[in-house]
C-alpha positions as a Python dict, from the first residue, in 0.01 Angstrom:
ca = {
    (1, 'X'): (0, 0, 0),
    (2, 'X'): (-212, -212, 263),
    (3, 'X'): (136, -403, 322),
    (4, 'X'): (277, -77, 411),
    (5, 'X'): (-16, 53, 675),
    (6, 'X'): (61, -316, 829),
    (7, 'X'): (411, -255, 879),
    (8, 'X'): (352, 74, 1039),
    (9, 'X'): (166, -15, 1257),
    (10, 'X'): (330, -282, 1371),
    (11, 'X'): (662, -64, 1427),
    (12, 'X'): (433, 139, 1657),
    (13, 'X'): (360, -147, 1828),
    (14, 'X'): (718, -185, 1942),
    (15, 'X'): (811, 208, 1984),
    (16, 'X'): (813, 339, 2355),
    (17, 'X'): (618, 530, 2521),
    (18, 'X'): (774, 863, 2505),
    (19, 'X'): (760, 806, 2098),
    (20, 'X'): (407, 699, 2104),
    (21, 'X'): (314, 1001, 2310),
    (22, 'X'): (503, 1226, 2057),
    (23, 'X'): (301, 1011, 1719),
    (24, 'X'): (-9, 1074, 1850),
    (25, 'X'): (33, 1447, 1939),
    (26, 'X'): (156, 1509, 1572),
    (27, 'X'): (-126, 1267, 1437),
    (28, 'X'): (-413, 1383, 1634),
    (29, 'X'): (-248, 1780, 1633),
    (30, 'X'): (-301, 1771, 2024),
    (31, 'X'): (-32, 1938, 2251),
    (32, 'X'): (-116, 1637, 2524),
    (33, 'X'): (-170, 1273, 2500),
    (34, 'X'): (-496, 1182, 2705),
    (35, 'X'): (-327, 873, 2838),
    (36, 'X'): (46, 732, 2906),
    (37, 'X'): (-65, 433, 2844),
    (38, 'X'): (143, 233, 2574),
    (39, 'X'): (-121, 4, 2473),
    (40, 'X'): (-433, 299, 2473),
    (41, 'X'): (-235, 522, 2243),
    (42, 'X'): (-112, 252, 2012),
    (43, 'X'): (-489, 142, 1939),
    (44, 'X'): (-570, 512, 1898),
    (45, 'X'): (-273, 616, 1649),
    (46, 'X'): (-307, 217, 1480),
    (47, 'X'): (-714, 300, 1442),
    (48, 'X'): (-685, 638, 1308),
    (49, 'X'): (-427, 553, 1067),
    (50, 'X'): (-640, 272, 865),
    (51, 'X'): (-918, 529, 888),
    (52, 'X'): (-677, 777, 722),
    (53, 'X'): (-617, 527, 481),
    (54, 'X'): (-905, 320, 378),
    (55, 'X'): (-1162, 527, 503),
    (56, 'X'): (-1385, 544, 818),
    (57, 'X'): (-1771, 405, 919),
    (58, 'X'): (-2006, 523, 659),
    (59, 'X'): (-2295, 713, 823),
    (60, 'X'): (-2489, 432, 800),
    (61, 'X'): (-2290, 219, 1011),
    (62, 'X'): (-2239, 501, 1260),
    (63, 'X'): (-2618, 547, 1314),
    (64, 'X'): (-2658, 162, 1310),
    (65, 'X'): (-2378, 169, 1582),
    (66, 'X'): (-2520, 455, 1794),
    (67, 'X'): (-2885, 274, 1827),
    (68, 'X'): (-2715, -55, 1886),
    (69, 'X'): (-2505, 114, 2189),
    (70, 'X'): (-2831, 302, 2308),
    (71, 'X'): (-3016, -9, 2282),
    (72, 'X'): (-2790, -327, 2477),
    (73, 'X'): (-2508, -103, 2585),
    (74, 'X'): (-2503, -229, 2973),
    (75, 'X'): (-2382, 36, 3087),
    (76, 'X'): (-2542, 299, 2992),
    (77, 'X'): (-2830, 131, 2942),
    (78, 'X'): (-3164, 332, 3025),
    (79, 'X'): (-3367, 74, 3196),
    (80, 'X'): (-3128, 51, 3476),
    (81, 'X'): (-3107, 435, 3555),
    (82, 'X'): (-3462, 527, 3471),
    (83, 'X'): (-3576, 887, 3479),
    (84, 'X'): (-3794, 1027, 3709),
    (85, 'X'): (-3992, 1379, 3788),
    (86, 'X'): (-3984, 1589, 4072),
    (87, 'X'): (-4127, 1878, 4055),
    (88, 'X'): (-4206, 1931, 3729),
    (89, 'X'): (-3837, 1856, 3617),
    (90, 'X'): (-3730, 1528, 3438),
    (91, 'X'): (-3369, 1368, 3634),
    (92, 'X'): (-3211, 1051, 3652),
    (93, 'X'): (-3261, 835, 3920),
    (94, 'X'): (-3022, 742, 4191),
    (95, 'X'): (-2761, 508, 4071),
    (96, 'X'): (-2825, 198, 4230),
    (97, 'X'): (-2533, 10, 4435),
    (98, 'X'): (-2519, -261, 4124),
    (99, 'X'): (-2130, -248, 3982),
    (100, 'X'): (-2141, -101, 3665),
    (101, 'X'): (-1884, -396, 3561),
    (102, 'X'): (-2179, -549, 3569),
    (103, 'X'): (-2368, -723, 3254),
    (104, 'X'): (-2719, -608, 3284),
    (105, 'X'): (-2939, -907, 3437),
    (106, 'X'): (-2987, -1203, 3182),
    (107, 'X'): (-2625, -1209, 3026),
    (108, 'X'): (-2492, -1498, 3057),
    (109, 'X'): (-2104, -1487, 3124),
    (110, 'X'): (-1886, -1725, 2951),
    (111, 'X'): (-1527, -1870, 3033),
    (112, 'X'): (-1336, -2147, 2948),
    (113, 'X'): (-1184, -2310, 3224),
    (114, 'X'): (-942, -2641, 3214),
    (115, 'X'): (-1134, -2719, 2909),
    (116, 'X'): (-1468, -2674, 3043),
    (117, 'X'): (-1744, -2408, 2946),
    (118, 'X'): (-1814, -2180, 3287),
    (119, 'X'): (-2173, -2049, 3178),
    (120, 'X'): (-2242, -1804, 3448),
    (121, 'X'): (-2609, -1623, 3470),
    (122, 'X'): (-2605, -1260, 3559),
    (123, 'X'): (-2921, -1225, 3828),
    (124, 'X'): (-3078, -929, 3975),
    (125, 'X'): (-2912, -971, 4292),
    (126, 'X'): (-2658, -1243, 4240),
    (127, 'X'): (-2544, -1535, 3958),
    (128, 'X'): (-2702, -1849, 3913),
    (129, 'X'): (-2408, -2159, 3798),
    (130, 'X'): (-2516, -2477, 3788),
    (131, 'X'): (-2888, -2446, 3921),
    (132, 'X'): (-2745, -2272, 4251),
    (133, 'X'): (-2764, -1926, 4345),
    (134, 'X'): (-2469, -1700, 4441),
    (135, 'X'): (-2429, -1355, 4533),
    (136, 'X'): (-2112, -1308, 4451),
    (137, 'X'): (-1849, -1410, 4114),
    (138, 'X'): (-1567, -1451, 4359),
    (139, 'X'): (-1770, -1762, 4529),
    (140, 'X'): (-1793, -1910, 4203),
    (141, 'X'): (-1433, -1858, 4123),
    (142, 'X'): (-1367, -2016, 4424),
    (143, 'X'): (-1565, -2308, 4427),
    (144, 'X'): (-1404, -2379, 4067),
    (145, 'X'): (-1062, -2292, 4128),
    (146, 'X'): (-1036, -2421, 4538),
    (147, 'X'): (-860, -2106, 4561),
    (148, 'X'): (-916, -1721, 4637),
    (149, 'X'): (-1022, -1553, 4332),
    (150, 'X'): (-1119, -1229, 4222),
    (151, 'X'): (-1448, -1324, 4072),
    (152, 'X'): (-1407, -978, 3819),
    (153, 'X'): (-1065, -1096, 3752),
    (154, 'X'): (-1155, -1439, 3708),
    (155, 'X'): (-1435, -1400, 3426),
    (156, 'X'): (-1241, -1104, 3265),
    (157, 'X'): (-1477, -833, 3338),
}
């Protein structure tokens, strides 16, 4: 039985997109796909499928889950958008101009790079590497790499 879930999945894995589009409209009973994305609606169909099959998060888990997401989710994290009342009435803050791709400040970001450890602080306004300050990823790309990077690109974010 698992062996079977396996294989099916990985058959999706290798069907187009047109038949991925159709699999998830007759799995999800949808008359649209959300995406036409291969790779988005093979995770979705693959996901559903062992939750089909062995079962999905107990409640437990899904509450744990939910307060973990409320709690160090970076983006969407409270602390950076707090509320604030005007006139009587509760609303969010401005967003400020910080990138959401953003870790929230403190995370370290971590790459390896020609077999060395990049450990990359996440500042207010800027990165620390190696005891020097930086206000932009891209400078530290490029300072590693001698070349033009996309800092985002470069540390996967």
């Amino acid at each position: 039985m698992e062996r079977d879930i396996a294989d099916e999945i990985t058959a999706l894995r290798n069907q187009p997109l047109e038949a991925l589009t159709a699999r998830y409209k007759e799995v999800f009973g949808v008359n649209e796909a959300p995406s036409s994305n291969k790779v988005f609606l093979w995770r979705k169909i693959a996901y559903h499928r062992q939750e089909q099959e062995y079962g999905g998060l107990s409640p437990k888990a899904k509450d744990r889950l939910a307060f973990l997401i409320n709690e160090y989710d970076p983006i969407n994290n409270k602390a950076l958008r707090p509320s604030v009342t005007t006139a009587g009435k509760e609303v969010v803050a401005l967003p400020s101009l910080r990138d959401k791709r953003l870790p929230i400040p403190g995370t370290i970001i971590r790459k390896d790079y020609k077999g060395q450890e990049i450990r990359v602080k996440v500042l207010e306004k800027g990165f620390e590497y190696n005891g020097k300050f930086y206000r932009t990823l891209t400078a530290i790309a490029q300072e590693l790499t001698g070349a033009h990077w996309n800092g985002y690109s470069f540390f996967n974010l």
